[in-house]
N, C-alpha and C positions, 0 to 999 in steps of 0.2 A: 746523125751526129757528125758523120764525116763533110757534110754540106757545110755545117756551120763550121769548123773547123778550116775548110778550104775558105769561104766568105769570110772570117776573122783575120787570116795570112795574107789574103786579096786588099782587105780594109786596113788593119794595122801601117802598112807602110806610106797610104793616104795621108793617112792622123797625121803620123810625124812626119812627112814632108811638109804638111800644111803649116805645122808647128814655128817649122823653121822661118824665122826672121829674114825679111829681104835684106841684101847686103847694101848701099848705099855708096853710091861717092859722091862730094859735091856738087860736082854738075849736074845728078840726076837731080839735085831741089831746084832747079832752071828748068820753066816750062822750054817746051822744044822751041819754039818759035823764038826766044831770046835768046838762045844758044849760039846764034850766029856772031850776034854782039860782044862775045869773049873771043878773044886774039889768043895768041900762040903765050901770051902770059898768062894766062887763065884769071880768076878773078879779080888778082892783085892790078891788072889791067886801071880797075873803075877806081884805083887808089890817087889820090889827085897831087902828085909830088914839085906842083909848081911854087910849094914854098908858104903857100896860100894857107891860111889857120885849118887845121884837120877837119874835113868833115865827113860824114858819113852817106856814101851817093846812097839815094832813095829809091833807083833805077832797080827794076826786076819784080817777078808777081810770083806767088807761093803756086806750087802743083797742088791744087784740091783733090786730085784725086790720090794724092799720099795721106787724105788725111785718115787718121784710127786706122795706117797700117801698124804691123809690129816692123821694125827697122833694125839693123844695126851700122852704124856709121862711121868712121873713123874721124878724128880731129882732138884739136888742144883743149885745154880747161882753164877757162879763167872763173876761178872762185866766185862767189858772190855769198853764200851762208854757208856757215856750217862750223867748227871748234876747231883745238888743236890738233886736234883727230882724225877728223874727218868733214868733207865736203858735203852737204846735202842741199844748194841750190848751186848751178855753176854754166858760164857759156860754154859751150863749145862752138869751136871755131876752127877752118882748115889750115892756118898755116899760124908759126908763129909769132907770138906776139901782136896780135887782130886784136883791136878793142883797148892796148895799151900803150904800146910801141909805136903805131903807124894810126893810121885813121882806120875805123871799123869795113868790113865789106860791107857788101848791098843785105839788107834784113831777110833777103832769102839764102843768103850764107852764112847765118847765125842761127844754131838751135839752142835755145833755152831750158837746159836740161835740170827736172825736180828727181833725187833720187834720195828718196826718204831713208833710204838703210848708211847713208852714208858711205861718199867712196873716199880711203885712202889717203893720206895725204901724200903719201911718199909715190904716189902713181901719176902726180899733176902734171910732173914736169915733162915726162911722156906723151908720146898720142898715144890715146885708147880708144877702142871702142866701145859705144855705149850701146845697148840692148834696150827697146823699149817700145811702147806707142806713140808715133806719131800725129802731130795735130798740129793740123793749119792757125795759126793763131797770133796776132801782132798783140806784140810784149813791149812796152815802151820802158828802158831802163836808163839808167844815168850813163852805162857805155854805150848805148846803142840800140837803137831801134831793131825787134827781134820778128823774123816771119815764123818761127816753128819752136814750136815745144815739144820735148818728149817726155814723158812720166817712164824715168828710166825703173828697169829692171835685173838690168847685169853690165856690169862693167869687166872687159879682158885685156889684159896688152896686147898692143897691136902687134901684128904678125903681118909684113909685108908680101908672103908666100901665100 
């Protein structure tokens, strides 16, 4: 009895480590090798403000090996479904105003987030994070060409600390 007991204490703290969600920032959805190609402005860099009609650069390739993790990630929300209620299809995106204000980032710096339980609406105009599974996947939308989807599962305010 006292074996399994020590083997349960041993194992328990695996599980929930395992449990836990990577944390994410932007730049990790940039394979390493493109990473050099962003300057000290970070993405907004690929934003084309020569005056030129907005378009969305096409430049950058998704990390396949992020695909079917669980993730959490911080960024904006622009709606796309959902009532007066609540949101349940929406982009997120790192800075604001991406996709409406300015011309979109590159499709590897937009996730396509499905969160069937509905988030919030009073949470939009915030960054949040989103909780969820990851998947490599081109979504082509009327704002913008999309490299990643998450099948969210918990949405938190973000906590800069």
């Amino acid at each position: 009895m006292k074996k399994w007991l020590i083997a349960l204490c041993c194992w328990l703290p695996l599980v929930a480590q395992a449990a836990e969600p990577l944390t994410l920032d932007w730049l990790d959805l940039v394979p390493e090798n493109e990473r050099a190609m962003i300057n000290e402005q970070g993405i907004a860099a690929f934003i084309d403000h020569t005056g030129a009609p907005a378009k969305q650069s096409k430049m950058g390739k998704v990390r396949e090996e992020l695909n079917g993790s669980q993730v959490r990630i911080p960024g904006f929300v622009i709606p796309l479904e959902g009532d007066d209620k609540a949101v349940t299809e929406f982009l997120l995106v790192p800075y604001f105003g991406a996709c409406i204000h300015v011309p979109p980032p590159p499709p590897n710096q937009i996730i396509y987030v499905k969160y069937p339980s509905g988030a919030p609406i009073q949470q939009l105009w915030d960054v949040v994070y989103i909780i969820g599974e990851l998947k490599t996947q081109h979504v082509s939308h009327d704002l913008a060409e999309v490299g990643y989807v998450i099948e969210g599962t918990d949405l938190e305010e973000y906590d800069d600390m």
